[in-house]
SEZA-822438 format. One record per residue (C-alpha): x, y, z; residue number from 1. Coordinates in pm, 1 decimal. Layout:
<pts>
<pt><px>X</px><py>Y</py><pz>Z</pz><seq>NUM</seq></pt>
...
</pts>
This chain:
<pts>
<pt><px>0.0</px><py>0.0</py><pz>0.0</pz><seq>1</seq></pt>
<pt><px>110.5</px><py>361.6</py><pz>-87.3</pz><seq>2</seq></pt>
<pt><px>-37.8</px><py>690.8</py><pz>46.7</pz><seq>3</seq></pt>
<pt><px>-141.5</px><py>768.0</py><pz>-334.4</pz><seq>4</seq></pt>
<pt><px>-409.9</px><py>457.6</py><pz>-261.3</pz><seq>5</seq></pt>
<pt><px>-571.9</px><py>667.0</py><pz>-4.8</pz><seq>6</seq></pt>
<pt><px>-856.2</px><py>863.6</py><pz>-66.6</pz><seq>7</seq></pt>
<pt><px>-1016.2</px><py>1049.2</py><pz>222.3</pz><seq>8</seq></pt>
<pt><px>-1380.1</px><py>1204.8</py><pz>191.8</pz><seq>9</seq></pt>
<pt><px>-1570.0</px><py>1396.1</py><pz>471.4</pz><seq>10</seq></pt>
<pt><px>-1990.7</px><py>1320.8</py><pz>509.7</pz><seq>11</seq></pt>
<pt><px>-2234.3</px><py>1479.9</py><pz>714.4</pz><seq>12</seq></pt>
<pt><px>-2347.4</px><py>1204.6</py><pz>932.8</pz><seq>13</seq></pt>
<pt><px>-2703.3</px><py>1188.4</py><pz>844.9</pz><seq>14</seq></pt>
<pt><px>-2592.1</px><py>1090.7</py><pz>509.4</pz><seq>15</seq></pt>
<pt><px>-2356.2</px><py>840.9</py><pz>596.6</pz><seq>16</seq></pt>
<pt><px>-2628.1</px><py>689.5</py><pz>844.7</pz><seq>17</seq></pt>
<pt><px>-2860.4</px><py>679.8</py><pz>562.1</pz><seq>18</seq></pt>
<pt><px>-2631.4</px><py>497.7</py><pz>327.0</pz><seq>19</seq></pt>
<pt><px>-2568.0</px><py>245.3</py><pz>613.9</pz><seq>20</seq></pt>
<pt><px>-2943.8</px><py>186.8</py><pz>695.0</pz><seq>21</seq></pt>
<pt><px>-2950.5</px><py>113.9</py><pz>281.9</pz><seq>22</seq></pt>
<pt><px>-2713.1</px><py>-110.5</py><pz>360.0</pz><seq>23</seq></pt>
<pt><px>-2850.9</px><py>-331.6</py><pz>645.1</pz><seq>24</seq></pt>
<pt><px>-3188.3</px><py>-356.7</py><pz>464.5</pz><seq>25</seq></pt>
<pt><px>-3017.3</px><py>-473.4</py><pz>128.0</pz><seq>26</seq></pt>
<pt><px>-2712.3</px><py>-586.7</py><pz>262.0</pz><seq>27</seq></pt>
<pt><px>-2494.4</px><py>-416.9</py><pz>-0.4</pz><seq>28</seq></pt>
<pt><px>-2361.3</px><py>-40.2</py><pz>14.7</pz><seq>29</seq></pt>
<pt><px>-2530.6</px><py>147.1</py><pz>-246.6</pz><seq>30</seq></pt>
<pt><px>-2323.3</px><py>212.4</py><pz>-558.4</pz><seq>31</seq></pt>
<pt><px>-2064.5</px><py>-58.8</py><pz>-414.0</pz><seq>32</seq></pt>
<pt><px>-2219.6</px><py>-361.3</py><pz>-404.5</pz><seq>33</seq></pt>
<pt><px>-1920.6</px><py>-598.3</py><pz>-372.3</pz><seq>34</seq></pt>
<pt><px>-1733.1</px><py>-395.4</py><pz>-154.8</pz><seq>35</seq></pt>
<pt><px>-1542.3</px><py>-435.2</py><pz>191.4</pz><seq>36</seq></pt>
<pt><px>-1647.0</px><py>-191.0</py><pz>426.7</pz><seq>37</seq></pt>
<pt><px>-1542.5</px><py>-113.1</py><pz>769.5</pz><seq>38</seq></pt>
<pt><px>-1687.7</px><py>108.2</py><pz>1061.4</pz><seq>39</seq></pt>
<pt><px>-1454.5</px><py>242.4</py><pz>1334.1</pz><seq>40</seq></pt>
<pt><px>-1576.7</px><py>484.6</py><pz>1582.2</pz><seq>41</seq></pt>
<pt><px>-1285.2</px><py>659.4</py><pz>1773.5</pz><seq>42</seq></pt>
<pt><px>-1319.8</px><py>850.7</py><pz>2093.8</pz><seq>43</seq></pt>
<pt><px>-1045.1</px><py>1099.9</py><pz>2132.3</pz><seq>44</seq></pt>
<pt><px>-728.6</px><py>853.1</py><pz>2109.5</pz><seq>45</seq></pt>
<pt><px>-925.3</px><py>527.8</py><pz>2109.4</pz><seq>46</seq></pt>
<pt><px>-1062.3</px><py>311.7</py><pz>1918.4</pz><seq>47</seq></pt>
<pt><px>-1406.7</px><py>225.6</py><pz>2102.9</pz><seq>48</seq></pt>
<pt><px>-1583.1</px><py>13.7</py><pz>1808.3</pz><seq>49</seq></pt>
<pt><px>-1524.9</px><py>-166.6</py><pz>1521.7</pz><seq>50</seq></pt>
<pt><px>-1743.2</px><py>-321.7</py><pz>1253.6</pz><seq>51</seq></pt>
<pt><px>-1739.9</px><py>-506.0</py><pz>940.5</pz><seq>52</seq></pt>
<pt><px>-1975.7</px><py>-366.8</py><pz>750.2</pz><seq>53</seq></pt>
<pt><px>-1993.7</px><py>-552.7</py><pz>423.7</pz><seq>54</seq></pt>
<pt><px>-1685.7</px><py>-801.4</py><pz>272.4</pz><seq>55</seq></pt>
<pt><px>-1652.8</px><py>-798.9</py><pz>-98.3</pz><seq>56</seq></pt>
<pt><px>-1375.7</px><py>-765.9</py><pz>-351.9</pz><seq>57</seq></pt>
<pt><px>-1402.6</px><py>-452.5</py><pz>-514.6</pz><seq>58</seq></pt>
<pt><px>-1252.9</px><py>-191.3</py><pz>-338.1</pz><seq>59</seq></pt>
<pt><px>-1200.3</px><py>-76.7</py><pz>58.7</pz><seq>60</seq></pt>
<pt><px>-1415.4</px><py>97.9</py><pz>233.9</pz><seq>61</seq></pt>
<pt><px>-1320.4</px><py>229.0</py><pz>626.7</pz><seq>62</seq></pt>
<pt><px>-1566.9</px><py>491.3</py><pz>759.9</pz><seq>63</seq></pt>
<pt><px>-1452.0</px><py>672.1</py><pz>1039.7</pz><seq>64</seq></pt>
<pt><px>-1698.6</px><py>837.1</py><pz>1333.7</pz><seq>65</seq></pt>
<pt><px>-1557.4</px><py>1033.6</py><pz>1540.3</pz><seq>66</seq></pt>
<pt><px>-1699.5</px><py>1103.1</py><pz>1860.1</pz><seq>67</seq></pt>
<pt><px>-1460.6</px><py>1359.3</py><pz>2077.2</pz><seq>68</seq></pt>
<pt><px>-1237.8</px><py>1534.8</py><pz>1941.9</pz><seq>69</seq></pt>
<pt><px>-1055.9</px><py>1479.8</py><pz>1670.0</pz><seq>70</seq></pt>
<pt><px>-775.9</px><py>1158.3</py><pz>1656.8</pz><seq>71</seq></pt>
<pt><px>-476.2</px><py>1207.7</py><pz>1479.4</pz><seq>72</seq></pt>
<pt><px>-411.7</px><py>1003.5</py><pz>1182.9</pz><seq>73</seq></pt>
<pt><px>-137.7</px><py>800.2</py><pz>1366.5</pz><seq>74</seq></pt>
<pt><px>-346.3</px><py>621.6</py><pz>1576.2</pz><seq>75</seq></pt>
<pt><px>-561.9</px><py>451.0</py><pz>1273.1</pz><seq>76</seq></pt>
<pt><px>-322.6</px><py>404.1</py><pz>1065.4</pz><seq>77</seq></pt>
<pt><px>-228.3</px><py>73.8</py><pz>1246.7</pz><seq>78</seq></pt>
<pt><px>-588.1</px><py>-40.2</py><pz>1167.1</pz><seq>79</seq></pt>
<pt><px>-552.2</px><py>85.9</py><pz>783.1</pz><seq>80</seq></pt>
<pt><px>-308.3</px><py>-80.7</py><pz>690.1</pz><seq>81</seq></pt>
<pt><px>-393.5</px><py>-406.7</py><pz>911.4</pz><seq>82</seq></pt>
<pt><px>-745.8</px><py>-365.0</py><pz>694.8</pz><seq>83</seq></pt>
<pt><px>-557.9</px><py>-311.8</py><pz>393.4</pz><seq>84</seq></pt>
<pt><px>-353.1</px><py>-587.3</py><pz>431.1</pz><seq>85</seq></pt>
<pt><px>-599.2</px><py>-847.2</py><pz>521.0</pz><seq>86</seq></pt>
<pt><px>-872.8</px><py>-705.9</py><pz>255.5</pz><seq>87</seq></pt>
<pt><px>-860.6</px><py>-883.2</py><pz>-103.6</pz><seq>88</seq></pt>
<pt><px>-941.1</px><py>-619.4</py><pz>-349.7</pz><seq>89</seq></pt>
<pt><px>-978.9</px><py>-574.5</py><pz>-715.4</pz><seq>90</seq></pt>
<pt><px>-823.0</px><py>-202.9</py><pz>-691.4</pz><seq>91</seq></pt>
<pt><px>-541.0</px><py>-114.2</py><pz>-455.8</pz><seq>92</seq></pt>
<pt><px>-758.9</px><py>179.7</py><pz>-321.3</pz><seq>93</seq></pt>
<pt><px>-909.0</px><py>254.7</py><pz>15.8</pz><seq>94</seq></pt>
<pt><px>-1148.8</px><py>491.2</py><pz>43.4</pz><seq>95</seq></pt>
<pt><px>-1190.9</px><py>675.7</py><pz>354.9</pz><seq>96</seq></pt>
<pt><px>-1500.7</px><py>820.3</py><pz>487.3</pz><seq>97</seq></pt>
<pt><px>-1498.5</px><py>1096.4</py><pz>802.5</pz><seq>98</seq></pt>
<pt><px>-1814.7</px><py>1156.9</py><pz>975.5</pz><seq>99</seq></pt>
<pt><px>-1901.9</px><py>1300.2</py><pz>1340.2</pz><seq>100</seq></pt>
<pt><px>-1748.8</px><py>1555.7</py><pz>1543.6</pz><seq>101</seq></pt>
<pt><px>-1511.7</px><py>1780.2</py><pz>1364.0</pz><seq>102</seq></pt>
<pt><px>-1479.1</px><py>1588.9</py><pz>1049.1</pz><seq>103</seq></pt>
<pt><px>-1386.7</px><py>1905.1</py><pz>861.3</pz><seq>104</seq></pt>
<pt><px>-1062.7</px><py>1887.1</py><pz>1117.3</pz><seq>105</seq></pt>
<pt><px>-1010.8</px><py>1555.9</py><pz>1055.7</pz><seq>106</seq></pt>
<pt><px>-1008.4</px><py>1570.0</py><pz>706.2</pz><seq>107</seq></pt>
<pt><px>-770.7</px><py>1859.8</py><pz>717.5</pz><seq>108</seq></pt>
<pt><px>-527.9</px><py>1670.5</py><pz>948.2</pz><seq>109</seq></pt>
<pt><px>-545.3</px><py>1368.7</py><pz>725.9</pz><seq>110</seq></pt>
<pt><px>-451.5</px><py>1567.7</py><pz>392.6</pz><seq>111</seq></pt>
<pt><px>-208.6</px><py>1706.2</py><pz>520.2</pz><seq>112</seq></pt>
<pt><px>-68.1</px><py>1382.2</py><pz>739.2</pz><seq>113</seq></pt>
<pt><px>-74.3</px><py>1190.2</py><pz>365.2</pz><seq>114</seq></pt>
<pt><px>23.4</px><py>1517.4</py><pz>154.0</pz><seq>115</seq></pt>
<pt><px>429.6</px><py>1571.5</py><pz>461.7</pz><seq>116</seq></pt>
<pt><px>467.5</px><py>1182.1</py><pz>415.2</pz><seq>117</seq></pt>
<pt><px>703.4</px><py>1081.9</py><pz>131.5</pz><seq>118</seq></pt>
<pt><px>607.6</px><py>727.2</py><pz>-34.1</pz><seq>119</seq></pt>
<pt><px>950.3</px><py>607.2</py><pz>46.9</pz><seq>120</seq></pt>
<pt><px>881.9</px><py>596.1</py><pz>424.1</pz><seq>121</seq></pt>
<pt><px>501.8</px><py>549.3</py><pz>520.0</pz><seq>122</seq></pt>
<pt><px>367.2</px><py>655.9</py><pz>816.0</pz><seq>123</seq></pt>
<pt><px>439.5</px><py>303.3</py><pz>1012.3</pz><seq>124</seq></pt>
<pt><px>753.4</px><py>292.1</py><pz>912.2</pz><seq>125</seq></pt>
<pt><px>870.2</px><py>668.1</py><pz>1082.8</pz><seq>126</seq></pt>
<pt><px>628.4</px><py>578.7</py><pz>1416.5</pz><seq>127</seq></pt>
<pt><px>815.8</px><py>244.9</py><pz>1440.3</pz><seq>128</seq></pt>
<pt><px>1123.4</px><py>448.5</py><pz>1402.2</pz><seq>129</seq></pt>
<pt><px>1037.1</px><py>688.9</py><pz>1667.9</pz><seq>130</seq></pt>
<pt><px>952.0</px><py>393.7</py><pz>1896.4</pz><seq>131</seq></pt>
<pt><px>1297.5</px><py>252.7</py><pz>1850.3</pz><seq>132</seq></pt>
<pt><px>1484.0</px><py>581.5</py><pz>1895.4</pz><seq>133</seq></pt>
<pt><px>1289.7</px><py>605.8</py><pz>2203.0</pz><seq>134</seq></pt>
<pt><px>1366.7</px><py>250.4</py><pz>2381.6</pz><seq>135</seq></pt>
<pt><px>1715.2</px><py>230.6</py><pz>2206.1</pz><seq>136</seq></pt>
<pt><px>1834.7</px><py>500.1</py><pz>2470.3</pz><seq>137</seq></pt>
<pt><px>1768.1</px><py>312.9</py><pz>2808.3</pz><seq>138</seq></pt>
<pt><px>1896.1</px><py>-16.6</py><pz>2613.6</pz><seq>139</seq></pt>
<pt><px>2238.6</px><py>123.7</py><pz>2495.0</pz><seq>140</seq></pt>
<pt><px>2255.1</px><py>266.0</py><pz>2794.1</pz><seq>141</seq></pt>
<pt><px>2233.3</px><py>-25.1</py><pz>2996.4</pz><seq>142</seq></pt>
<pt><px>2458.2</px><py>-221.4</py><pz>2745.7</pz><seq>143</seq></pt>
<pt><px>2732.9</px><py>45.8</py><pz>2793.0</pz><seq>144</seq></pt>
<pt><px>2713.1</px><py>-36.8</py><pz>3136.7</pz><seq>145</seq></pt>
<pt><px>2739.9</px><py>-356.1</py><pz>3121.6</pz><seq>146</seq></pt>
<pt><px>3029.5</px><py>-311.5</py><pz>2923.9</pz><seq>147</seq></pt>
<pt><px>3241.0</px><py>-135.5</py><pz>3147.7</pz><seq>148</seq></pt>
<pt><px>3163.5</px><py>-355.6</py><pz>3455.4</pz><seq>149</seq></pt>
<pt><px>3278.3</px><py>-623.9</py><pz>3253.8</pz><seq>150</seq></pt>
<pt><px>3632.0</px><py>-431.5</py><pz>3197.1</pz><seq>151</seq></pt>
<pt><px>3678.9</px><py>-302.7</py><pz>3567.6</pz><seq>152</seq></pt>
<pt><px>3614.8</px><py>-684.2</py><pz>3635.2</pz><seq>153</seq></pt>
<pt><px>3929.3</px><py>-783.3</py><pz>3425.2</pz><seq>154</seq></pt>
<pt><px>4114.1</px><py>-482.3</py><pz>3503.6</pz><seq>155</seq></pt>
<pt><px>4110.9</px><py>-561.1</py><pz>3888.4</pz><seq>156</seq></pt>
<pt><px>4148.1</px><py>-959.3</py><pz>3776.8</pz><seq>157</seq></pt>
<pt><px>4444.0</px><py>-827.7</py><pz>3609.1</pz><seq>158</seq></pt>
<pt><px>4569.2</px><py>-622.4</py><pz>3876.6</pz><seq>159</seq></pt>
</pts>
């Protein structure tokens, strides 16, 4: 998956609720019908629901509700590419769909998160880097420790 494959859309809720109740009664997603679809709801920094929707083949669907305020794109993109990964689809697309409180912010946040990340290095990749430059400071430090108690040992051995 590359960040040209995502393509994010903003909805007033009442529409996407409308499209979803179109859904349940026919059991396909208007104007998709063999699509997989995917409903997150996120509460500040959480994910607090998740639901398969639909499955299908022909392209991704992931519509996210946002209840507080608004969650930075970090904290799905775990789930988007976890979705993306475990999705078959015809096109390498994912379409995705923000609805609920501030979606005008979220939709800002996520053009811009997609539009400062080079293909080269994907989102994922620079978090998991981040993580590592965090945890690789208490770790070398402990090696270096380790280290030089092993060479006072031989120097006094020595001695």
């Amino acid at each position: 998956m590359t960040l040209s494959d995502i393509r994010v859309f903003r909805a007033e809720l009442s529409r996407i609720s409308a499209w979803l109740n179109i859904t349940e009664a026919s059991g396909t997603l208007p104007g998709y019908r063999n699509a997989a679809c995917l409903w997150l709801t996120l509460c500040g920094n959480r994910i607090v629901m998740s639901k398969a929707l639909q499955q299908g083949t022909q392209v991704r669907i992931i519509v996210l509700y946002q209840t507080g305020k608004a969650t930075p794109p970090q904290t799905v993109w775990p789930v988007l590419a976890h979705f993306y990964a475990t999705t078959p689809a015809d096109a390498p697309e994912i379409n995705l769909i923000l609805t609920g409180n501030d979606s005008q912010i979220q939709h800002q946040a996520w053009t811009q998160y997609l539009a400062l990340s080079t293909p080269d290095s994907p989102p994922a990749g620079r978090l998991l880097l981040r993580f590592v430059l965090c945890c690789l400071a208490p770790v070398a430090a402990g090696r270096a420790a380790h280290i030089v108690r092993r060479l006072l040992r031989r120097g006094r051995a020595s001695a």
